[in-house]
C-alpha positions in Angstrom: -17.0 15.3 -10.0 -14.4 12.5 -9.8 -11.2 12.7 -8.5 -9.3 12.7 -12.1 -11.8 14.9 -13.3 -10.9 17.6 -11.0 -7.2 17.5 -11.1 -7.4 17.4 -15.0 -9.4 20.6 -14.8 -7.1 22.2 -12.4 -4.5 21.3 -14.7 -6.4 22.9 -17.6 -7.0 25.8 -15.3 -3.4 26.4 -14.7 -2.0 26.4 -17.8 -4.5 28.6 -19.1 -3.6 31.3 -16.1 0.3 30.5 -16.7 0.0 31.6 -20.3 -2.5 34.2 -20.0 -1.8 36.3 -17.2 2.4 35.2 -16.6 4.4 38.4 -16.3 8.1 39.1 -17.2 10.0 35.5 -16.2 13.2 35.9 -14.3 16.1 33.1 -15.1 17.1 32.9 -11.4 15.8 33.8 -8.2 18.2 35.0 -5.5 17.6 34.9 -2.0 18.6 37.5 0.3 21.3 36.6 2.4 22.4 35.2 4.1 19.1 34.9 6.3 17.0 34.2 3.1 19.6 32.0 2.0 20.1 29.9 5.2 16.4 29.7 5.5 15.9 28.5 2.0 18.9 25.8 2.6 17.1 24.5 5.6 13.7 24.1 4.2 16.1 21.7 1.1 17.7 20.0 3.9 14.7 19.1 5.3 13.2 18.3 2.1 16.0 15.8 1.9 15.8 14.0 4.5 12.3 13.4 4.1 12.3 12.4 0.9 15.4 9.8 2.3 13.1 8.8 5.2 10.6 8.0 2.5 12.7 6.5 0.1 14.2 4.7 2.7 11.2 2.8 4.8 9.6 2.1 1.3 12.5 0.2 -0.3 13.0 -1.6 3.5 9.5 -2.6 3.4 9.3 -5.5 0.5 5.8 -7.3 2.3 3.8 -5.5 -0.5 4.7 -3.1 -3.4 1.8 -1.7 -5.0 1.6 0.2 -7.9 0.9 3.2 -5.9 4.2 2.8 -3.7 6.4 2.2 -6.8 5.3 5.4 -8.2 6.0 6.9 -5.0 9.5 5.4 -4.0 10.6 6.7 -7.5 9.4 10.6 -7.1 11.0 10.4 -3.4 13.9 9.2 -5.1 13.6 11.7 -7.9 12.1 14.8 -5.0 15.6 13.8 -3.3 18.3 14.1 -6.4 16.4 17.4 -7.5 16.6 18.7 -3.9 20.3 17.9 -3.8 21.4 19.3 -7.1 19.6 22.4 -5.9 21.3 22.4 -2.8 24.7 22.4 -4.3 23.9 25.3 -7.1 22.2 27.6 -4.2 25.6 26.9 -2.3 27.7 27.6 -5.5 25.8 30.7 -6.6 27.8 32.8 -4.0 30.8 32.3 -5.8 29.8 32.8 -8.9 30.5 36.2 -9.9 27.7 38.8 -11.2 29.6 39.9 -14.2 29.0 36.5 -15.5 25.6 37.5 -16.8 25.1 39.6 -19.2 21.7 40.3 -20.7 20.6 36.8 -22.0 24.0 35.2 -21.6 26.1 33.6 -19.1 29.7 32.9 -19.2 31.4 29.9 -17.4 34.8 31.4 -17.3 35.3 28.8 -13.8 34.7 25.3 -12.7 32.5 26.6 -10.3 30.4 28.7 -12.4 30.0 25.7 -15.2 29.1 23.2 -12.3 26.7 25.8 -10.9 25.1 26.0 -14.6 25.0 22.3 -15.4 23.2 21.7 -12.4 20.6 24.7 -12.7 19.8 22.5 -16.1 20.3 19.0 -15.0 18.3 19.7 -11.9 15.0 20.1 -14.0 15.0 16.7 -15.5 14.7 15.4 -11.8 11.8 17.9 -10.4 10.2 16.9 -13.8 10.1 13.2 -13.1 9.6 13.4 -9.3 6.1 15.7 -10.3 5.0 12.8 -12.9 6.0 10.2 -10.6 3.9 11.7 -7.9 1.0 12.7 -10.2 0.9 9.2 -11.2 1.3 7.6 -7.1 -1.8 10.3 -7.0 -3.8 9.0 -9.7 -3.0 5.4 -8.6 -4.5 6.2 -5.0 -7.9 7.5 -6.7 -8.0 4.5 -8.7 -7.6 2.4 -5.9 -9.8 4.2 -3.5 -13.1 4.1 -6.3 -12.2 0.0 -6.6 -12.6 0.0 -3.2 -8.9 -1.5 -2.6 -6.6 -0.8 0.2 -3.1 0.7 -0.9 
């Protein structure tokens, strides 16, 4: 089985379990804290600086840029605005208060709680992209690899 062949039927395989066997989804996911908390915020800030590192040695290193690495700068770019954003709403979720959900609704009666909301949505856009842009550094490698080419 080739390479693409085998991610497309884990793909396939996933989707299939997410939509057959999902439970009840939950809109948020707290952390208990503030160990679970701090622990969660270090594994981000290690996240980000990795995915600076990254980011950083491939856009210093201009000798070559492959297909593969330009896929790969942008979902360290992408890995490292989502990781951000996400830092900042777990930080502002303390202060947003619990009476501002209510059943399927939340109200932003604060700056904090409608910067803590904007970025639980804008965040998605970036983890989206920085999965594509990875999936596709991925792909680029296997293609690579079965041409016999180095990256």
């Amino acid at each position: 089985m080739r390479g693409g062949d085998l991610i497309s039927l884990l793909v396939r395989l996933s989707l299939l379990q997410f939509f057959l066997l999902s439970g009840t989804a939950q809109a948020t996911q707290e952390h208990g804290e503030p160990e679970g908390l701090v622990t969660h915020e270090l594994g981000h800030l290690f996240f980000i600086l990795s995915m600076a590192y990254l980011y950083i040695s491939i856009k210093g290193n201009r000798e070559k840029i492959s297909e593969t690495i330009f896929f790969l700068s942008r979902a360290a770019l992408n890995f490292l605005i989502w990781n951000m954003i996400t830092f900042t709403t777990h930080l502002l979720r303390i202060r947003v208060p619990d009476d501002s959900f209510q059943g399927f609704y939340f109200e932003a009666d604060s700056l904090t709680s409608a910067i803590w909301y904007a970025g639980n949505v804008t965040e998605h856009f970036f983890i989206v992209f920085a999965c594509y842009y990875f999936l596709r550094a991925v792909r680029s490698i296997i293609k690579s690899t079965e041409q016999g080419a180095s990256l």
